[in-house]
N, C-alpha and C positions, 0 to 999 in steps of 0.2 A: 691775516696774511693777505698781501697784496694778489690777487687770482693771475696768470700768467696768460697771455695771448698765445690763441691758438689759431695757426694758419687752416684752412680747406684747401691743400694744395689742386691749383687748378680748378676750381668749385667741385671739387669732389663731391662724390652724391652716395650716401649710404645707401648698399640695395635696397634695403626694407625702406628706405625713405623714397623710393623711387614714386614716379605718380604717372607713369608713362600709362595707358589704360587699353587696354585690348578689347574688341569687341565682338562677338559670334564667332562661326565658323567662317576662316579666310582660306580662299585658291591663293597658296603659297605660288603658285608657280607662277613667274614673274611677267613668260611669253612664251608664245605657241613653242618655241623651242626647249624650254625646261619643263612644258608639261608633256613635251614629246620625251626628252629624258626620263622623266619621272614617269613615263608609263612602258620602259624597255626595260629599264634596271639590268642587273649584271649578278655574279653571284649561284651560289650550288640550292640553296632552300626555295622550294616553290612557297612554302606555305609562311606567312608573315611573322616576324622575330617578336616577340612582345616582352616590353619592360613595362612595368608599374614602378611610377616614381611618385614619392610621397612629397615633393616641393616645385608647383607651377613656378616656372621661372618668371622675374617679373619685366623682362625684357628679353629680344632675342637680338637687339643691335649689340654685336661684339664693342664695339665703343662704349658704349655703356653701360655694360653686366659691371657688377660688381661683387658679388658674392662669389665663393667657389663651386656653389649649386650651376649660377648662370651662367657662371664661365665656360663650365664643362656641357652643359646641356649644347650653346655654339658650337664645339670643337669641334666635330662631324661633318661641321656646315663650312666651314673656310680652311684657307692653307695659310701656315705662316711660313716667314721665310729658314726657319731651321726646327729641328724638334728633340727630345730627349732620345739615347738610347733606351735601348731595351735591357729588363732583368729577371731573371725568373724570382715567384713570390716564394720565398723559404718554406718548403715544406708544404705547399699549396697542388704539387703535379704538375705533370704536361701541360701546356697550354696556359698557366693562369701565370701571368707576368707583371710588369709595373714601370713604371718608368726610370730611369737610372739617372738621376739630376748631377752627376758625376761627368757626363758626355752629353755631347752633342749629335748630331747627324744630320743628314742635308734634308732638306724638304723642298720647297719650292728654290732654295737656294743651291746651288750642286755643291760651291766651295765660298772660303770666305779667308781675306787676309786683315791682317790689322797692324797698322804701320802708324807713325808720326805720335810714337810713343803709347798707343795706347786710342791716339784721340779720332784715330779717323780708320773707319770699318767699310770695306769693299766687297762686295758679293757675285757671286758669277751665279746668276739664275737661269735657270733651264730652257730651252728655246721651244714653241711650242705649245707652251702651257696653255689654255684656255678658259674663259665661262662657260656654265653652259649653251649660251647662244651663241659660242662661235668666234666671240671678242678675246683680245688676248690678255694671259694674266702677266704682264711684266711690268718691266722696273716703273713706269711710268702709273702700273696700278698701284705696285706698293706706295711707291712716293702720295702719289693721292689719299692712302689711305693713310698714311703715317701724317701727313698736314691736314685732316680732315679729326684724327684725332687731338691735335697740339691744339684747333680751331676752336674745336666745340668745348675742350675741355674736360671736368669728369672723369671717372674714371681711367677710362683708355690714354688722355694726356699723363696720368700719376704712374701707369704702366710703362709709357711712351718714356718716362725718365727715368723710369727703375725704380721707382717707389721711393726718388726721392721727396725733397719738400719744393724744391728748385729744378726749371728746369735745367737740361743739360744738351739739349738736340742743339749745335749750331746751325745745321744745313742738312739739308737731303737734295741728293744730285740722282738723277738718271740721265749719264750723258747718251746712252744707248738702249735697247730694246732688253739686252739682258747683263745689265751692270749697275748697281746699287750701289753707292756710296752715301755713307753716312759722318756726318762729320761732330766729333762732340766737344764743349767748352773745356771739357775734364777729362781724364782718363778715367772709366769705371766696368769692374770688374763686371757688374752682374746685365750689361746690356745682351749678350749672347741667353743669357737666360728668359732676361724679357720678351725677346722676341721668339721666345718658344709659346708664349702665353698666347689664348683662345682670344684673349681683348684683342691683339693686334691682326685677326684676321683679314688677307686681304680683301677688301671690295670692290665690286666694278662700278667705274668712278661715273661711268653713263647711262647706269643703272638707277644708281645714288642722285644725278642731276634731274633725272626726268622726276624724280620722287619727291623731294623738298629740299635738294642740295645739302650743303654745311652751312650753317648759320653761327658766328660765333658766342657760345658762351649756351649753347643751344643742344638739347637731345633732336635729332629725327624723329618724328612722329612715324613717319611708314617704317624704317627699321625697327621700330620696334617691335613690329607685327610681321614683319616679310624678311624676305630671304635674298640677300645680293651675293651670295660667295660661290665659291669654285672646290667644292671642298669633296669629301668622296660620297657625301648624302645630298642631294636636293634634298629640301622639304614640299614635299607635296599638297601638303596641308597643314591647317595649324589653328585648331582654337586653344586658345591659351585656359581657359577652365577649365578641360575635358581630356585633348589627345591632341599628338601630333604622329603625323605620317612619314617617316623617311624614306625615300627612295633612291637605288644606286647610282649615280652619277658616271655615266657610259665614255662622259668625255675624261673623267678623270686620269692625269696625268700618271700617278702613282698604282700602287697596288689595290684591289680593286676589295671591297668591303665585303669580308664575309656573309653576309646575308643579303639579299637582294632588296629586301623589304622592310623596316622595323615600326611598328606601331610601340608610341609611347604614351600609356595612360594615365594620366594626373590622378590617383587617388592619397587623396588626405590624412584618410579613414584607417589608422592603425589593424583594428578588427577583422576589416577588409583586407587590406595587405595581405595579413596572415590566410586570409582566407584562400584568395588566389593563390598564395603560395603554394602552399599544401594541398591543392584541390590541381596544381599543375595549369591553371588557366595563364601563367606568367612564364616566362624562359628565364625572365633576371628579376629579381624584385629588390629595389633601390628606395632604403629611408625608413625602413622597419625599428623600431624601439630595440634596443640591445634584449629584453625581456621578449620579445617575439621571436629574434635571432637565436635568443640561448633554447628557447623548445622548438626548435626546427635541426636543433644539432645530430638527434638519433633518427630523424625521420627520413626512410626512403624516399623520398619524395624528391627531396633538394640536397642541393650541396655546400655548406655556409665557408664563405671564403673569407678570413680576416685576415688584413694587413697592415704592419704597423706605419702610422702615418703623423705626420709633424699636426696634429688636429689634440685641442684639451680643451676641458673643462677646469673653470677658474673662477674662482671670490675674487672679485676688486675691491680694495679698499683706499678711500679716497685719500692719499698721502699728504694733502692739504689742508683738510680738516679736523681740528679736536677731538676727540683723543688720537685721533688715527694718524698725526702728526709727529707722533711720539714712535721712537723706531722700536723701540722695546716692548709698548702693546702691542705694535702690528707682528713683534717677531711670535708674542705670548699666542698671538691669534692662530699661529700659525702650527703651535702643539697641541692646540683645542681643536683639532679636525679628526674626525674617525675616519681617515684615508682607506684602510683595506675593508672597513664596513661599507661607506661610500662603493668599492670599486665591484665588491660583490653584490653588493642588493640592488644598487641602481646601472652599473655598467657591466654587471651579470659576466665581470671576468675578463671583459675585452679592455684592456687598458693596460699601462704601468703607471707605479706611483715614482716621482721624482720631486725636487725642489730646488728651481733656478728659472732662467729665462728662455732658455733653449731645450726643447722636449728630445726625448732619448731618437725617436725618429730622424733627427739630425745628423748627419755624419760627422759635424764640429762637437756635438754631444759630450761631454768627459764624465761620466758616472761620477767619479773623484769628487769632483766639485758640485756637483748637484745632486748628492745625496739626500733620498727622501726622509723627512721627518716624522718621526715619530707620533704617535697622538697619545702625549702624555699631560695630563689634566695635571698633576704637583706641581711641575715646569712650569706650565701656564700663569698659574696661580704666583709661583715665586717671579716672574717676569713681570706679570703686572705689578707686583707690588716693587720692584724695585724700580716702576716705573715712575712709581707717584701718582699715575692717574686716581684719579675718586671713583671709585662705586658705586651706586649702579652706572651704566651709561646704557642710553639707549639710543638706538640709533635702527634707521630702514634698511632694509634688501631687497633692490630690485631683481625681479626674476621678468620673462616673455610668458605674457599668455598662452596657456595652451601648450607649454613646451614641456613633457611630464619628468624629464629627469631634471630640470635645472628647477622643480617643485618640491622634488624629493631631496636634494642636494639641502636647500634652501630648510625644508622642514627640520633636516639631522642635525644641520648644525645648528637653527635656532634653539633646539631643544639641549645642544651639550653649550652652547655660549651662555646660556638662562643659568647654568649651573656657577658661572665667573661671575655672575654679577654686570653681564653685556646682554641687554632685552632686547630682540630684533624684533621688527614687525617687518612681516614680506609682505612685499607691494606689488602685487601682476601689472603687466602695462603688455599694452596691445601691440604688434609689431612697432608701429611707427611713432607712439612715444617711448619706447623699448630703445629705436634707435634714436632717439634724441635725449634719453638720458645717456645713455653709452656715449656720446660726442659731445655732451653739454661741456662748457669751456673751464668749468668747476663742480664738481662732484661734492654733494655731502652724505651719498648713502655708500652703500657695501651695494656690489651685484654678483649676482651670477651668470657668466656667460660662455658660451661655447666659441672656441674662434681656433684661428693658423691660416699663414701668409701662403699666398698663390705661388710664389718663390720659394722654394725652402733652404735659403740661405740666413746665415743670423746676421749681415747687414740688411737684407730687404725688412724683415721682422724687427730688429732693434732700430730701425727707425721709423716707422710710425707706431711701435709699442712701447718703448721706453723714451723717444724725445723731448724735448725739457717743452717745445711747441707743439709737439704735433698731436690734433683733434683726437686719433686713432689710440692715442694713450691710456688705456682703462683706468689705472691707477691714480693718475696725475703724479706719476714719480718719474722726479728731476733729477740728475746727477748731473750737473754742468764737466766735470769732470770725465767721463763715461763719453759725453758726446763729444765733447774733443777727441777724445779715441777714436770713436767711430768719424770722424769725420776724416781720418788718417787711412783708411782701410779701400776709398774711392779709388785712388791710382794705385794700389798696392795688388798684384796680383799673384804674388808669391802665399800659397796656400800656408806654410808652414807661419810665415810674417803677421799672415790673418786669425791664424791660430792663434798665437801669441794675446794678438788682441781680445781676441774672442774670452779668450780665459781670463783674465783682466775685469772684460766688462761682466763676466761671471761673480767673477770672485766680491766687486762690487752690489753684485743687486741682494745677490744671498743676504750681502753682508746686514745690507736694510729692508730685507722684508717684505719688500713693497703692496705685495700681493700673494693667493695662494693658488697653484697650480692646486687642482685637485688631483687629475690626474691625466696622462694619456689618452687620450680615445682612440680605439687600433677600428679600424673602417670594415665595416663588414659590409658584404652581399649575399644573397640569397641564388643560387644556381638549381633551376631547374635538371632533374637528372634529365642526363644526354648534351645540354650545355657544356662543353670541351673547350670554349676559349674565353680568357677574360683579360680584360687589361688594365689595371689601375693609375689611375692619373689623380693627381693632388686637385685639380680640377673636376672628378668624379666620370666624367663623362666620355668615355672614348669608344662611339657606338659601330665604326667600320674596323677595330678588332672586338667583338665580341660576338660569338656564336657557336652554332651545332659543330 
């Protein structure tokens, strides 16, 4: 079979392929005027907020984070121009909330209209607004920052269009100091959500020129390491191995960060986590093994908070290659999985099991049609054989170094697929061949992988997950069919029209199998007792709501 082209919209750059490189301890603070910020701070805690998080970010330029780790670690540090509302988490209490991707609300932007069908977006932004040093944040910063990411490329460009494959920006106008016009080739629906995301933060664009400007087609070397936004934390410091320091941001335009202070500690070290945990040396502890999380459940100590969130764990199996081309093996593949053994021994309960393309954390979600499947070994057995396939087949799975559940995932099912007559051999690969088999342009092994879109809409997700081109496709499953659908869904903003669709392109992937959702992963944290607020963002990171 002929292998199919795959676009890198905009040179897209996998996080983990990133090579951006940080060096010792850096004075985040930019000029005498942000370290004069960062040493007044604002705020009821005299004594420092500490989180322990288990993933160094591998950039801190909002342009180019790509993962949902890095996305959310920025979010503290810049304003975009609108943001999600707010919801309380079910059954979580006072104080512990999440965001509401349902709504919108203003942030740096007050109000916003959208005329000329669709294609062209108007903002009324706040007067006033400021950097820390006194420079102003308006339309003429956003505009800078919105062509700074179209320029460079990368991720922030692929956000910049909504996660299309193409762009869609015509123009950006600021005729005035606080009026934003955006003008697009297309009408599409999920631009208001884009611009909630942590990538588009704005920067100060005289910050960014004294530093190494925009280059096209080009990462920032100093963004990667330092801090240019207006956002409700300065960073104070920041070695990227060890810790970063936040500090409250006095000039802050908005409501002011519950903590004054938050030191963030990079530990790797699972053992350790736990340790802090329970030993109360952490306020929040962020990246704990589900197995660490579940014996912290009866302990006074902490407070384990889980939310369910559009995030799963998944088998890819390569839709283009022998036998796995065959839709009736990949379907047999798919009743040889020990789902609720899986969800209790390795996801220790925090999950649901389902089987589709849209995970139940979706509000487009329909139980109906994504009913989870059974793991029934007869079934299996009679699928392949009316497959035709031969006997034994053997074939790789790729798993990440180091990553302990997609080991254990990997180990259950070699040992139930050895029973069909299907011999796996698991293959570790170290982050950055990890992500270069994850994107390679044809797949011939099975993987395991942990993934869920920065968006959580099932246009932003069904198009770099299921695209017949696009790189982000695990599976390499095609439906030429399916994407004409979605390509119908751009100007369409009537929710109920989208549904429509949405079910369709459902009822389609079931129907072929393409891959296996293992299951849900509901997001858990660790709250030290006396910790009273916390906020969940699909981005992880929302460090001026959380605290005493």
């Amino acid at each position: 079979m002929q292998p199919r082209r795959r676009n890198r919209p905009f040179g897209a750059i996998p996080a983990s392929g990133l090579s951006l490189v940080c060096i010792g301890v850096l004075a985040v603070g930019v000029s005498a005027a942000v370290a004069k910020v960062a040493s007044t701070g604002s705020g009821k805690a005299a004594a420092p907020f500490v989180v322990n998080y288990a993933v160094p970010p591998a950039t801190i330029d909002p342009g180019q984070v790509c993962s949902l780790e890095d996305n959310g670690f920025v979010s503290s540090l810049y304003v975009t121009l609108v943001q999600y509302k707010a919801k309380p988490v079910p059954g979580a209490g006072a104080g512990i909330t999440q965001e509401d991707t349902t709504g919108f609300a203003p942030y740096l932007a007050k109000s916003w209209k959208i005329t000329n069908g669709g294609k062209t977006y108007t903002f009324t932004l706040r007067s006033g607004a400021k950097f820390p040093d006194g420079k102003p944040m308006d339309a003429n910063a956003v505009k800078y920052t919105y062509q700074r990411l179209l320029t460079m490329g990368g991720c922030g460009a692929y956000f910049m269009s909504a996660g299309q494959g193409d762009p869609i920006i015509k123009a950006i106008q600021a005729p005035n100091p606080t009026t934003l016009v955006i003008q697009l080739t297309r009408p599409e629906a999920l631009l208001l959500h884009t611009l909630t995301q942590p990538n588009l933060g704005i920067v100060e664009p005289s910050l960014v020129e004294a530093n190494g400007g925009v280059q096209k087609g080009k990462p920032n070397q100093w963004l990667a390491s330092h801090y240019a936004g207006g956002g409700p934390y300065v960073l104070e410091s920041y070695d990227p191995s060890r810790q970063a320091v936040f500090a409250a941001n006095p000039s802050f335009f908005g409501s002011k960060p519950l903590e004054s202070k938050v030191i963030v500690n990079f530990i790797t070290s699972d053992p350790t986590l736990l340790l802090q945990a329970r030993s109360g040396n952490a306020n929040i502890t962020v990246g704990l093994t589900k197995k660490s999380v579940a014996s912290l459940r009866s302990q006074s100590c902490c407070r384990v908070v889980s939310v369910s969130a559009p995030l799963w764990q998944l088998i890819g199996l390569p839709n283009e290659f022998p036998p796995f081309d065959n839709v009736k093996f990949r379907e047999a593949l798919t009743y040889a999985v020990p789902y609720q053994q899986i969800l209790s021994k390795v996801a220790y309960g925090f999950g649901k099991i389902y089987y589709g393309p849209l995970p139940p954390a979706f509000t487009t979600f329909r139980a109906a049609l994504e009913k989870p499947r059974a793991f029934d070994l007869a079934k299996a057995k009679e699928l392949i054989g009316a497959s035709g396939v031969k006997l034994p087949v053997n074939a790789e799975m790729v798993i990440r170094e180091g990553v302990n559940d997609q080991e254990q995932i990997a180990t259950i099912v070699q040992g139930v697929w050895k029973t069909l007559g299907v011999n796996l051999t698991i293959r570790k690969l170290a982050a950055g061949p990890y992500a270069n088999a994850i994107y390679a342009d044809t797949k011939k092994y099975t993987l395991v992988r942990f993934d869920g879109p920065s968006v959580t809409d099932p246009e932003w997700l069904l198009e770099y997950d299921t695209r017949c081109n696009s790189m982000f496709n695990t599976s390499d499953y095609c439906n030429p069919t399916a994407d004409a659908l979605l390509n119908k869904t751009h100007s369409i903003l009537d929710p109920a029209k989208r549904q429509a669709i949405w079910d369709q392109v459902t009822k389609m992937w079931v129907a072929a199998s393409p891959r296996i959702p293992v299951y849900e992963d509901d997001y858990t944290i660790v709250l030290k007792k006396g910790v009273n607020h916390y906020y969940y963002a699909q981005d992880g990171f929302t460090l001026n709501k959380w605290g005493r």
